[in-house]
C-alpha positions as CSV (number, residue, x, y, z in Angstrom):
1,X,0.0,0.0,0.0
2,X,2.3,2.6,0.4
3,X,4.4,1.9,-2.6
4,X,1.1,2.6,-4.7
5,X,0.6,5.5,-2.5
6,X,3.7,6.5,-3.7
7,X,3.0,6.0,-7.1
8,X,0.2,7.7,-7.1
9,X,1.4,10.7,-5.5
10,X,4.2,11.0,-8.2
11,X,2.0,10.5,-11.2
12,X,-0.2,13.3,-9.5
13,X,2.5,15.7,-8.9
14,X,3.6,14.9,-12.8
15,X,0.7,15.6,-13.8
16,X,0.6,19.0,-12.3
17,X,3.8,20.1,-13.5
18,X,3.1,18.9,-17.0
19,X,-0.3,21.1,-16.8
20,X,1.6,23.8,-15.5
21,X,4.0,23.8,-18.6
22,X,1.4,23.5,-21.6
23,X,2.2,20.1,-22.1
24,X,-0.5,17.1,-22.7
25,X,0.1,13.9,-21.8
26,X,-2.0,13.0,-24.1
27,X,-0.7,14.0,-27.4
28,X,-3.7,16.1,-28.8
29,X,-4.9,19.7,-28.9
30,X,-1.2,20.9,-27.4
31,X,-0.7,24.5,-25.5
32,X,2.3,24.3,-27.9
33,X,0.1,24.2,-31.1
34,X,-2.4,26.8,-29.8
35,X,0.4,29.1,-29.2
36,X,1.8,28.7,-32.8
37,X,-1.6,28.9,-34.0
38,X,-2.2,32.7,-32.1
39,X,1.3,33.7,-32.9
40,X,0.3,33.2,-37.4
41,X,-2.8,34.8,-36.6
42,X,-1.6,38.0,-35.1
43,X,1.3,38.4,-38.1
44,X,-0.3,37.7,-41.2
45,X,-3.1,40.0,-41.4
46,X,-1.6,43.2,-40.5
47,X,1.9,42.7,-43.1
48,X,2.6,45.4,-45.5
49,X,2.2,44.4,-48.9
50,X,0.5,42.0,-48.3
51,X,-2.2,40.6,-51.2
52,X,-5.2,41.2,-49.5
53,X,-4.5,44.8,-48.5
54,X,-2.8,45.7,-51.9
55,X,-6.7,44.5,-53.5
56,X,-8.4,46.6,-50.7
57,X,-10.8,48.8,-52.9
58,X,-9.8,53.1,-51.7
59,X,-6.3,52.4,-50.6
60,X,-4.1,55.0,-51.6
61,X,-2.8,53.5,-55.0
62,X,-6.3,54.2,-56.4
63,X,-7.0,57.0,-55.1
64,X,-4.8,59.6,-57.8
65,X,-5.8,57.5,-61.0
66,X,-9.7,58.6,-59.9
67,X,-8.8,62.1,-58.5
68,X,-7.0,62.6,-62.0
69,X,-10.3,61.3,-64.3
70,X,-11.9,63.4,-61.8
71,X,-10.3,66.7,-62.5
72,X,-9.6,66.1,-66.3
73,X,-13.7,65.9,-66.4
74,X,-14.5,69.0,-64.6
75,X,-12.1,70.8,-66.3
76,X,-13.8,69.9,-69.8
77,X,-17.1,70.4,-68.2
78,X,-16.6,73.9,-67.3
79,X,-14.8,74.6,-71.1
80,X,-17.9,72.9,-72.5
81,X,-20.3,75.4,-70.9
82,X,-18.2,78.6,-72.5
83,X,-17.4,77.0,-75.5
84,X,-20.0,75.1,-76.5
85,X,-23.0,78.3,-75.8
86,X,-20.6,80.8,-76.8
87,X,-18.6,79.7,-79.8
88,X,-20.3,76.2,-80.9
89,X,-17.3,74.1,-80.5
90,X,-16.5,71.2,-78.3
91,X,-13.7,70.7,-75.7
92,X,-11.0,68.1,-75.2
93,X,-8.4,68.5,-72.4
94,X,-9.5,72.2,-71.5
95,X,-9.2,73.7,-75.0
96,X,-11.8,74.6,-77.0
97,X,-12.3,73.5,-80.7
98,X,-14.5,75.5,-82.9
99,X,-14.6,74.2,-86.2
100,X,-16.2,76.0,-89.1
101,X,-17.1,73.8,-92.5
102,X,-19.5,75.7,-94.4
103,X,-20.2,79.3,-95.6
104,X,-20.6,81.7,-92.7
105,X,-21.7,78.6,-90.3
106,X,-19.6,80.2,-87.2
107,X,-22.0,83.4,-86.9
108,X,-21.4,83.4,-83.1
109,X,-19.1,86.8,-82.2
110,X,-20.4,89.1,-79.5
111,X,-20.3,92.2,-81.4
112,X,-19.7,90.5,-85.3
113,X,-20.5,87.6,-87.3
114,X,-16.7,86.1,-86.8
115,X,-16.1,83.2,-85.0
116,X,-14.9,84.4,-81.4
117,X,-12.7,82.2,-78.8
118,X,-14.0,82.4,-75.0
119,X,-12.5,84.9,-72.9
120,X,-9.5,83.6,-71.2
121,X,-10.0,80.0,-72.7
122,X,-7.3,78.1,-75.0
123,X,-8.7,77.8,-78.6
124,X,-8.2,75.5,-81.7
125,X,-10.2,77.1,-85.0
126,X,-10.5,75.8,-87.9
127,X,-11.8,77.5,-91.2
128,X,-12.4,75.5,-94.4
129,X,-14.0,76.7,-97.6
130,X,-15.5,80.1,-96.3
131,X,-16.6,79.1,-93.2
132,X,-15.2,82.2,-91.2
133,X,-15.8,84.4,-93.9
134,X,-15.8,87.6,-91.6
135,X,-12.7,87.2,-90.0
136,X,-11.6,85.4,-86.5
137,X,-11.9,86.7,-83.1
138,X,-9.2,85.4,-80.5
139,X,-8.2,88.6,-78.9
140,X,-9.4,87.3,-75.6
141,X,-8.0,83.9,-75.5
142,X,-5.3,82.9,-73.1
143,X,-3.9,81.0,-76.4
144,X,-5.3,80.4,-79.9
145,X,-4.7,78.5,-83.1
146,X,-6.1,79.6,-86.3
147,X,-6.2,78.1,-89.4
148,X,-7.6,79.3,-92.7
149,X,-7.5,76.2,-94.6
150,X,-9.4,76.9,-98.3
151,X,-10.0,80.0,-100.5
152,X,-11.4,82.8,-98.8
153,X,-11.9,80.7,-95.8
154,X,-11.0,84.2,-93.5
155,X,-11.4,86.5,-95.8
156,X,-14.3,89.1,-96.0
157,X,-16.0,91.5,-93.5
158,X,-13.2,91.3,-91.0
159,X,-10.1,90.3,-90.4
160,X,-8.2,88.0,-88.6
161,X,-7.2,88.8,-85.0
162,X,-5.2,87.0,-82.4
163,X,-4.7,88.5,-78.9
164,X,-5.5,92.5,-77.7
165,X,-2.2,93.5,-77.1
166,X,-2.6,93.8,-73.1
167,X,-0.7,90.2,-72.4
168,X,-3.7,88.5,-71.5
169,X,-3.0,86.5,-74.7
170,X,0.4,83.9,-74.0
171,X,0.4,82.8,-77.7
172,X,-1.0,82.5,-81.4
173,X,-0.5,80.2,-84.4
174,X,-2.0,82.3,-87.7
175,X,-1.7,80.0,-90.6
176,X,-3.5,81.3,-93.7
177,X,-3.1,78.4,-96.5
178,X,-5.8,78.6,-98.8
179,X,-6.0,81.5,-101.7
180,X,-6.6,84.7,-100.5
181,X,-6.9,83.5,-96.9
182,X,-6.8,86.2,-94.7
183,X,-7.5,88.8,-97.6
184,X,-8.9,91.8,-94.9
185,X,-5.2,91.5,-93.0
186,X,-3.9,89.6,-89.8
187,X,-3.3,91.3,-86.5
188,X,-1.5,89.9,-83.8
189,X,-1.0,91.3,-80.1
190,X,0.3,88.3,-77.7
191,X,3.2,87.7,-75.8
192,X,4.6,85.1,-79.0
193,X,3.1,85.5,-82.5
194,X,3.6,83.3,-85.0
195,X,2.0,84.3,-88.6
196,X,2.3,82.0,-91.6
197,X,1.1,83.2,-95.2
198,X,1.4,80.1,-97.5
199,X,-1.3,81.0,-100.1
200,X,-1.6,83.1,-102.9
201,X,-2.4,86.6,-102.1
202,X,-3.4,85.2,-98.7
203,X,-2.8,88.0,-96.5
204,X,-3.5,90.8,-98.9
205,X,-4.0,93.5,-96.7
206,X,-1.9,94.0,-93.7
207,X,-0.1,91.4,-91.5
208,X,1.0,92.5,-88.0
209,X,2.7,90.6,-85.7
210,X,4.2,92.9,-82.4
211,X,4.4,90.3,-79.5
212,X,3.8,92.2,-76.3
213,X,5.8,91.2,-72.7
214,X,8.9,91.0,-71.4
215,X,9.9,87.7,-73.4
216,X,7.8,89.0,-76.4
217,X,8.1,88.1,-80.3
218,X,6.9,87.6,-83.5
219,X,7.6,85.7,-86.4
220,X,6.0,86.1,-90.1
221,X,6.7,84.2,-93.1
222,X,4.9,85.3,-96.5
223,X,6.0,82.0,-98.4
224,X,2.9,82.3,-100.8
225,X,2.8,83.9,-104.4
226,X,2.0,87.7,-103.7
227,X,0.8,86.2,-100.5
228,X,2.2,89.6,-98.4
229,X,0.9,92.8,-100.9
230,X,0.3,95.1,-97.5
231,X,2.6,96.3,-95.1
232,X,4.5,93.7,-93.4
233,X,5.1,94.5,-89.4
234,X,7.0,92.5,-86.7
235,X,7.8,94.0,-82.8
236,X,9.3,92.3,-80.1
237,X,12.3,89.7,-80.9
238,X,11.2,90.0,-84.5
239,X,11.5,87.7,-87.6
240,X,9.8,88.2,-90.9
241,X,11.0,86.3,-94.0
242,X,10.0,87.2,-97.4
243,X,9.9,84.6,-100.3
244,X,10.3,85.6,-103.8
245,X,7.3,87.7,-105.3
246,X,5.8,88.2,-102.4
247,X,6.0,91.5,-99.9
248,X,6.3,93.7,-102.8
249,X,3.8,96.2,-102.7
250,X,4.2,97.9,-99.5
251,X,7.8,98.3,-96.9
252,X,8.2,95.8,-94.6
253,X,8.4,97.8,-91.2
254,X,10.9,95.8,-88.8
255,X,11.1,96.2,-84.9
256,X,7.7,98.6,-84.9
257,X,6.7,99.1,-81.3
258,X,10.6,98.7,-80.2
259,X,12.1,95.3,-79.1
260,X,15.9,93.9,-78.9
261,X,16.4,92.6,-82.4
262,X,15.1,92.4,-85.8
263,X,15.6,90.3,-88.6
264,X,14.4,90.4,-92.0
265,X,15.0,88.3,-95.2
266,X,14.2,89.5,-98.6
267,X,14.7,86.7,-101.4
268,X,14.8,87.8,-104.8
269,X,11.8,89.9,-105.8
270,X,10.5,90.6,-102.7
271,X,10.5,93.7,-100.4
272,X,10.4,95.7,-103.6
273,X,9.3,98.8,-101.5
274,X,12.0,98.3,-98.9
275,X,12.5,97.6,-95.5
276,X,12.5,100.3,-92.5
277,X,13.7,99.8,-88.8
278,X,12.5,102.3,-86.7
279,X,15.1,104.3,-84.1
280,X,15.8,102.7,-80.9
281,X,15.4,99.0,-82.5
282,X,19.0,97.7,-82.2
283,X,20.3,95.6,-83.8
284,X,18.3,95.5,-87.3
285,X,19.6,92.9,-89.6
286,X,18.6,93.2,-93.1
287,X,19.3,90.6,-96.0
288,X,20.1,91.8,-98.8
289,X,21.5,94.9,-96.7
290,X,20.7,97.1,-99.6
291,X,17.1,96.7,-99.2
292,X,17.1,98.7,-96.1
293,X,15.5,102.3,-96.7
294,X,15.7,103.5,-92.5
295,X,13.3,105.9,-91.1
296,X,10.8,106.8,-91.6
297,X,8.6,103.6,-91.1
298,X,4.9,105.0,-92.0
């Protein structure tokens, strides 16, 4: 009897200890398991990178692709209600494309029949066969392309005018391609003008191209047969190139409005009347050189 009372005792006492330590006797559902099985459980979840928060709809990743569609919509949302009620035309990444096809069918100007950019809106107008007729309106844009496509296509009641001369206006792209163009004369006033006359006797009546601002300037090239018969003027940082037959009829009037250079280019047959650079535009460059007549430009 008191051997198995030993016995008994030392089981018990086993027992105990083996209770105390988290370890079964017998050899299922372990305190050591359950521990493991807590430990995974409080790691996995909360990892960075891991799959299921990287597929988490709203985390940050997505969040600039939809703020971006966002803005790009409202931006073309508030251009569509200016440019589609006030010039006709349609928007696409905040400028405003007005597109005239047929004979007069931009009649929307606030004070004229001619086509007329939004104030303080980027612009993209086109005008094929005589669809701007009475001229183009863009002195109010904060930048405008114009392009007189076909015969006639700007020519008419008005002409064709590209930023007011304030420096509201950062930039416009005049190109006058078909025949007699921009027959009424081209006018522009902004900060960088660039003024192309590729068709025949397309700008027939002045072309004037001052660039206003600090970094102003102006370029014009008459490339087109007789395409430059008025006087030819260019302010700011200017360059005006002359193509054979063409600026022949009137001077060419280089630095007008004052500006740190001028250049002009007079190929053969052109500039017929001479080219002028008023005092205080220095330097004037003249090619030829004998085709300089100096003050006064009228």
């Amino acid at each position: 009897m008191h051997k198995g009372g030993v016995s008994w005792a030392l089981a018990f006492a086993l027992f105990l200890a083996a209770a105390a330590c988290g370890v079964s006797l017998a050899g299922t559902g372990s305190g050591v398991e359950a521990a493991d099985a807590s430990a995974d459980g409080a790691i996995s979840p909360s990892l960075p990178g891991d799959g299921l928060t990287d597929a988490t709809p709203g985390n940050a990743g997505d969040t600039g692709a939809v703020d971006a569609a966002t803005t790009d919509g409202s931006r073309d949302d508030l251009c569509d209600a200016a440019c589609e009620t006030t010039a006709g035309g349609h928007c696409d990444g905040g400028t405003c494309f007005i597109v005239c096809t047929g004979k007069n069918s931009c009649k929307r100007g606030p004070s004229s029949d001619r086509p007329h950019c939004p104030d303080g809106m980027a612009c993209d107008i086109e005008c094929a066969d005589d669809g701007c007729s009475d001229g183009v309106d863009c002195n109010d844009a904060s930048s405008c392309t114009i392009n007189c496509k076909d015969k006639d296509s700007c020519g008419g009641g008005d002409h064709v005018e590209c930023g007011d001369g304030k420096g509201g206006t950062s930039r416009c792209d005049i190109t006058c391609a078909g025949e007699a163009s921009c027959k009424n004369g081209v006018s522009c006033g902004a900060n960088d003008c660039f003024v192309k006359c590729t068709g025949a006797n397309a700008c027939a009546m002045d072309v004037s191209a001052t660039g206003v601002g600090g970094t102003r300037s102006a370029t014009v090239d008459c490339t087109g047969d007789a395409s430059c018969k008025g006087n030819v003027k260019g302010g700011g940082n200017a360059t005006i190139h002359c193509a054979s037959d063409s600026c022949e009829q009137k001077k060419v009037q280089c630095g007008t409005g004052g500006g740190s250079s001028c250049t002009a280019t007079c190929e053969a047959g052109s500039c017929s009347k001479g080219v002028c650079c008023p005092s205080g535009t220095a330097p004037c460059l003249i090619d030829p050189p004998d085709a300089m007549v100096g003050d006064p430009c009228p």
